[in-house]
Each structure stands twice: as C-alpha cells, then as structure tokens.
C-alpha positions in Angstrom: -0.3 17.8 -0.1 -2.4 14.9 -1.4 -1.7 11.8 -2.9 -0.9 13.5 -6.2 2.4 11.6 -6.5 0.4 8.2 -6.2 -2.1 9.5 -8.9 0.1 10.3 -11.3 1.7 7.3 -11.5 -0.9 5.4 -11.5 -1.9 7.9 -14.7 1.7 7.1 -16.4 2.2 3.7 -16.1 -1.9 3.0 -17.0 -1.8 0.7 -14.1 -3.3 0.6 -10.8 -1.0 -1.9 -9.3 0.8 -1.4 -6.1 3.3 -4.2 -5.2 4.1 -5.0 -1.5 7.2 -5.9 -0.2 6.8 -9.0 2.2 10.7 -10.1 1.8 10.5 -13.5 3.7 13.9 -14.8 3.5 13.2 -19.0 3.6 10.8 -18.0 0.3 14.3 -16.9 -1.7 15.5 -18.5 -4.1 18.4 -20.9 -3.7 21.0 -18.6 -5.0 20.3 -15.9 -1.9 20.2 -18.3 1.0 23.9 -18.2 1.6 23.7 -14.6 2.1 23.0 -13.0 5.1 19.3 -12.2 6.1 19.7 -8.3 5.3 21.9 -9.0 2.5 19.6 -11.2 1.1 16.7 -9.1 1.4 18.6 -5.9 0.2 19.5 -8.1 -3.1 16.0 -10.0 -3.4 14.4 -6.8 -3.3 16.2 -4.5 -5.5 15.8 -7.3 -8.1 12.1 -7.1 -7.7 12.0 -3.3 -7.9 13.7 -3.5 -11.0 11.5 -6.2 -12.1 8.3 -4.9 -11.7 8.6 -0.6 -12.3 7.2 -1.4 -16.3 4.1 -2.3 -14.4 3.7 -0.8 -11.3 1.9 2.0 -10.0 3.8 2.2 -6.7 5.2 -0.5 -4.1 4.3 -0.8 -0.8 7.6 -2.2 1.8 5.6 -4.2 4.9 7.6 -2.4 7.1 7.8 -5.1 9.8 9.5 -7.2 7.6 12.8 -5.3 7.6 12.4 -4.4 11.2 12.4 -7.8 12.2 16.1 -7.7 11.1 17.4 -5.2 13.3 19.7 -2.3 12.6 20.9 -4.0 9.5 17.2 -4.3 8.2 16.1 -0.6 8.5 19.3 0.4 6.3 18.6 -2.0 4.0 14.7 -0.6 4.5 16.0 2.9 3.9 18.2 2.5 0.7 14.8 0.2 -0.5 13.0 3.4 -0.5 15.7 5.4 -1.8 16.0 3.0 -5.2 12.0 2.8 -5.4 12.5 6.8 -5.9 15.2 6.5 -8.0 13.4 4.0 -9.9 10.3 6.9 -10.4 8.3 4.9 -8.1 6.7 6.3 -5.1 6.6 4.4 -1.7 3.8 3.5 0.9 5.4 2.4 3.8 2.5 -0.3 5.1 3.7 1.1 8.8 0.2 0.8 10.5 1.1 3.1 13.0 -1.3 3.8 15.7 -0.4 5.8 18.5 -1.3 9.8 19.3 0.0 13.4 20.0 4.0 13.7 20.0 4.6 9.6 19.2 2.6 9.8 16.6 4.3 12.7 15.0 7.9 11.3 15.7 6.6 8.2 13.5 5.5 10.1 10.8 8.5 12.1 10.5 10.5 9.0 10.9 9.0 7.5 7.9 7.9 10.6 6.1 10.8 13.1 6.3 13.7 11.0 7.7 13.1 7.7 5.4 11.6 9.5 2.6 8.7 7.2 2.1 5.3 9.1 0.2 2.9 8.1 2.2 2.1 5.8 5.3 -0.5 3.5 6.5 -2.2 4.8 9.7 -4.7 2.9 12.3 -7.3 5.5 13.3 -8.6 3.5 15.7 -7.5 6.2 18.5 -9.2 8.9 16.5 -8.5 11.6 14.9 -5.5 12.6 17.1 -4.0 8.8 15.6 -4.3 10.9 12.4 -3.5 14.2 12.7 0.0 14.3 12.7 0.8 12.1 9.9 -1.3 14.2 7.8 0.0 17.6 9.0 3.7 16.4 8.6 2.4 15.4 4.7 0.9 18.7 4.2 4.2 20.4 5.7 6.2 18.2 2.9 4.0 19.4 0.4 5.5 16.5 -2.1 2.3 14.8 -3.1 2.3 12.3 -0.3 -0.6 11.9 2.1 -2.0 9.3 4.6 -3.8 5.8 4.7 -6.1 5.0 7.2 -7.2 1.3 8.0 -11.3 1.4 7.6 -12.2 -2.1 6.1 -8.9 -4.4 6.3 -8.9 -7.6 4.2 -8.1 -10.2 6.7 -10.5 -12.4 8.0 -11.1 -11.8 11.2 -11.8 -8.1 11.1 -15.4 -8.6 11.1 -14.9 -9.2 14.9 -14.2 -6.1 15.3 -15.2 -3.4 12.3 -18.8 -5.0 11.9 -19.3 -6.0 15.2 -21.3 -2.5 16.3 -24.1 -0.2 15.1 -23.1 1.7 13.0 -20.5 -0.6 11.9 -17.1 0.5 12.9 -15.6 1.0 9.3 -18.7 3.3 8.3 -17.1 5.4 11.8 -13.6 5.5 10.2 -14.6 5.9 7.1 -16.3 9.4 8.5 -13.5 10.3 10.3 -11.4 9.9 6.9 -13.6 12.1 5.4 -13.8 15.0 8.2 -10.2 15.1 8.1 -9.3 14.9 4.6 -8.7 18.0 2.6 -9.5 18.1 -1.4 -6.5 18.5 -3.7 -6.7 17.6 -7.2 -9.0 14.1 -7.5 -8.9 13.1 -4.3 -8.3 13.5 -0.2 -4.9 13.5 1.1 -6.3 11.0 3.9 -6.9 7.7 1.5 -8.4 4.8 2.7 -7.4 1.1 2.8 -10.2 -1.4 2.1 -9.8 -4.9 1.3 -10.8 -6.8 -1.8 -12.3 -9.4 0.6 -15.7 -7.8 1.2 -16.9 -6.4 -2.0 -20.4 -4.8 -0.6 -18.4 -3.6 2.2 -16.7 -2.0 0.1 -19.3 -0.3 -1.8 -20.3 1.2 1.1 -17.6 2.5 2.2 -17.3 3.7 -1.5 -20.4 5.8 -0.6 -19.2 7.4 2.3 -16.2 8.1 0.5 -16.5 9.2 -3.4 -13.6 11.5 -3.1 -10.6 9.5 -1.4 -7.9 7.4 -3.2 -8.5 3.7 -1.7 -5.5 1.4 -1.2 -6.5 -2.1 -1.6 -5.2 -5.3 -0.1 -6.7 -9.0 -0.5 -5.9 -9.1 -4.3 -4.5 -12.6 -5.7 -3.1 -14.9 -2.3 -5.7 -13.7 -0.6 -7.9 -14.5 -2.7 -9.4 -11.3 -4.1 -9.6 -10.7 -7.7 -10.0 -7.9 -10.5 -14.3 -8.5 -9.7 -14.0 -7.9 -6.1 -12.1 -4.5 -6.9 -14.7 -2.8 -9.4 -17.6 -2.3 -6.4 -14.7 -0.4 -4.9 -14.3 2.5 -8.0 -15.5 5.7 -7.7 -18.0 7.5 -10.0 -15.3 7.9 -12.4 -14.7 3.9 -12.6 -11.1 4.9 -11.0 -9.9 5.7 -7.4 -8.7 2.7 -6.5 -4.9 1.1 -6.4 -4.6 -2.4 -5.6 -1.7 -4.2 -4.2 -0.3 -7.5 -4.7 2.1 -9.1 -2.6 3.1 -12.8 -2.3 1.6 -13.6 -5.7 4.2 -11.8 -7.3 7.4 -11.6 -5.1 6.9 -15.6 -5.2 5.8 -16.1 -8.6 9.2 -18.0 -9.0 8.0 -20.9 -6.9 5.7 -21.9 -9.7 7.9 -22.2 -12.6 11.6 -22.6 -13.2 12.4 -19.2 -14.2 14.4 -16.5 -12.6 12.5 -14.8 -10.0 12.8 -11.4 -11.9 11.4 -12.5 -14.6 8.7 -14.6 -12.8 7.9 -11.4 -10.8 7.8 -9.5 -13.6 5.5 -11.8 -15.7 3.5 -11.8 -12.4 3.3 -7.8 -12.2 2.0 -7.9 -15.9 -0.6 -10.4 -15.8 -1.7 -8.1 -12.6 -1.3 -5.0 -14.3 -3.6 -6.5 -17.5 -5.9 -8.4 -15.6 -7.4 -4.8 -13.5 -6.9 -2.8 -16.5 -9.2 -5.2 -18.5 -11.8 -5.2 -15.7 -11.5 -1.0 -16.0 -9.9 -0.5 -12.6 -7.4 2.2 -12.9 -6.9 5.3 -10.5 
C-alpha cells in the first residue's frame, strides 16, 4: 500500500514533475489532424510519453478527455496506461470520482485493477464512505498505489465552496485525509491534491497534513510557479509532486519545433525550474 511507487520515482528521476494528459485534438499539430480523433490522441500521446519520461516523475491522463471519445477513447486510454508502465512511469488517473458504497468500489477497480492505473483522484466530498473503497482496493493491490483526495483544488472558483464555512471546508477534508490514511514508508496512502493557486492555503493544509504526499495542480497555465509550490513542502522540504499540463503538451505552439521535442524541452525547464527552488518529493 502507499504511494511508494510515486515516491520512488520521484527519488530516481530527481524530479517532482508529474505531467497531465489533456489531449485536446484541435491543439495537434498539423500532421495529426487528418487522423481520426482516437487515433490522433493515441499517436499525440505516446509521442509525449516518450518525450517527457527523462524528466518526469509520473503522468497524470485527465480521464475525461479520452472518455469524451467513446469506446474508441478508453482503448486508446487503456493502452496509454499500459506504455506509461512500460515506459517505468507510474499513472494517476485524474478520475475525480465521487460516488459511495458498491459504485464507488466498481470505479476503483475499474481504474485500479482493470486499467492498471497507480493511483486515482477521489472527491471526498460524500465522506469517508467516497473514500473507502478506493483505498481498500489500493491496499488489496498492494503495488505501491494509493489515493488522492480533492482538499484545496486550484481553480478559481473553489473558494465558493471550500472557504465558504467555519472551519473552512478544505481544513474538513484535509482531516478526513488524515483519519483515514495509514503510514507506509514517508507518507499516507491517502495523498492529497492542493493547488499551487493559494499558497497560505496551502500551508495550512501542509499543517494539518505533515505526513501525506500532495499532488499539485495550478503549476505554469494556470499561473502557478516553482514559489507558490515551496509553502506546500513538508518538514523535509519534499512531499510534494507538481503537475503540468497544457504548458508542456502545447509547448509546440510557441516555436517551430516538433512537438516532442518542444514537450520535452518544456518537461526539462519544469523539471529544473522546481528542483532549483528545492521542491522534490
């Protein structure tokens, strides 16, 4: 159990970088558009796999985004996370899932056992029976995979809801992440996402939580940077990996290069940017 397999990684590479896969097929470049959507996607993303394993931690497949294609786009979802693993990179399938009891554990064995992914984002918003199951199918796996749960998102509006009580609702989840987290190694096998957007939200949820692995969105479109992300470390200056989506998948769109090599420059720069601010995991 755990998120061993994320840690390690992290530990090999000496990168904290996660990259997210957002394929959004009118973004391609020109020599894919002729292709069929799943096709395309299949091909796009493979090519950025390839590109960026020097540099990355782990990649994170937006799940939706392959969904939206149908049949067609979970196979091409399913043999993503096949030659992430083959590639020695693990997989957190950004699912968000956020249902309870017997749903809940047919979507985490749907993405846990049946796609092979190592981990999945969860919304505990339903409590701890949201939870549960992804966690206990993780812990039946035993392969160093484990669970994200949203506590303090990156996107603008979640004030509305995650600050809008007393205590504030991301100092709640962030609780319930740590009541039903159990220690292996360095950290919980119930990590936490929390945004790069909110830095002394962040910090506090840091306190709440100085044992769990956070996965962070809001780096580099959205406009967090490698400053944002150190109030997030632990008292170890690590615990944190922080992903990166459209600024690299779409590096190409700012130069004239191939957009495996533009992705890959992109994942570098990343990769040096957080390692010279002392972010690692």
């Amino acid at each position: 159990m755990g998120l061993r397999a994320l840690a390690q990684a992290a530990r090999r590479k000496e990168s904290p970088l996660v990259v997210g896969l957002d394929p959004a097929p009118l973004r391609f470049p020109g020599e894919l558009r002729d292709l069929a959507e799943a096709q395309a996607t299949l091909e796009f993303c493979l090519g950025i796999l390839e590109a960026v394993e020097p540099y990355a931690a782990a990649v994170k497949p937006q799940v939706a985004f392959f969904e939206r294609l149908g049949p067609e786009g979970m196979k091409v979802y399913a043999a993503l996370v096949s030659a992430a693993r083959d590639l020695g990179l693990p997989v957190i399938s950004d699912a968000k899932r956020g249902d309870i009891g017997p749903v809940a554990a047919a979507y985490a064995e749907a993405h846990l056992r049946l796609y092979g992914a190592t981990c999945v984002t969860v919304n505990p918003y339903m409590g701890s029976d949201a939870v549960l199951p992804f966690l206990e199918e993780a812990r039946r796996r035993d392969a160093g995979g484990g669970v994200f749960a949203l506590v303090a998102t990156s996107n603008p509006s979640s004030g509305e809801i995650q600050q809008a009580t007393d205590p504030p609702l991301h100092e709640v989840a962030a609780r319930l992440v740590a009541n039903l987290g159990q220690r292996d190694g360095d950290y919980l096998d119930c990590g936490a996402v929390v945004g790069a957007t909110r830095p002394s939200i962040g910090r506090r949820v840091r306190e709440l939580l100085p044992d769990a692995l956070f996965l962070t969105p809001g780096y580099g479109a959205q406009g967090g940077g490698a400053p944002e992300v150190v109030p997030l470390l632990d008292a170890r200056g690590a615990g944190v990996l922080v992903n990166s989506s459209r600024a690299i998948l779409y590096a190409h769109e700012k130069t004239s290069t191939d957009y495996r090599h533009a992705a890959s420059e992109a994942a570098r720069q990343a990769r040096d940017d957080l390692r010279h601010a002392g972010v690692r995991c």
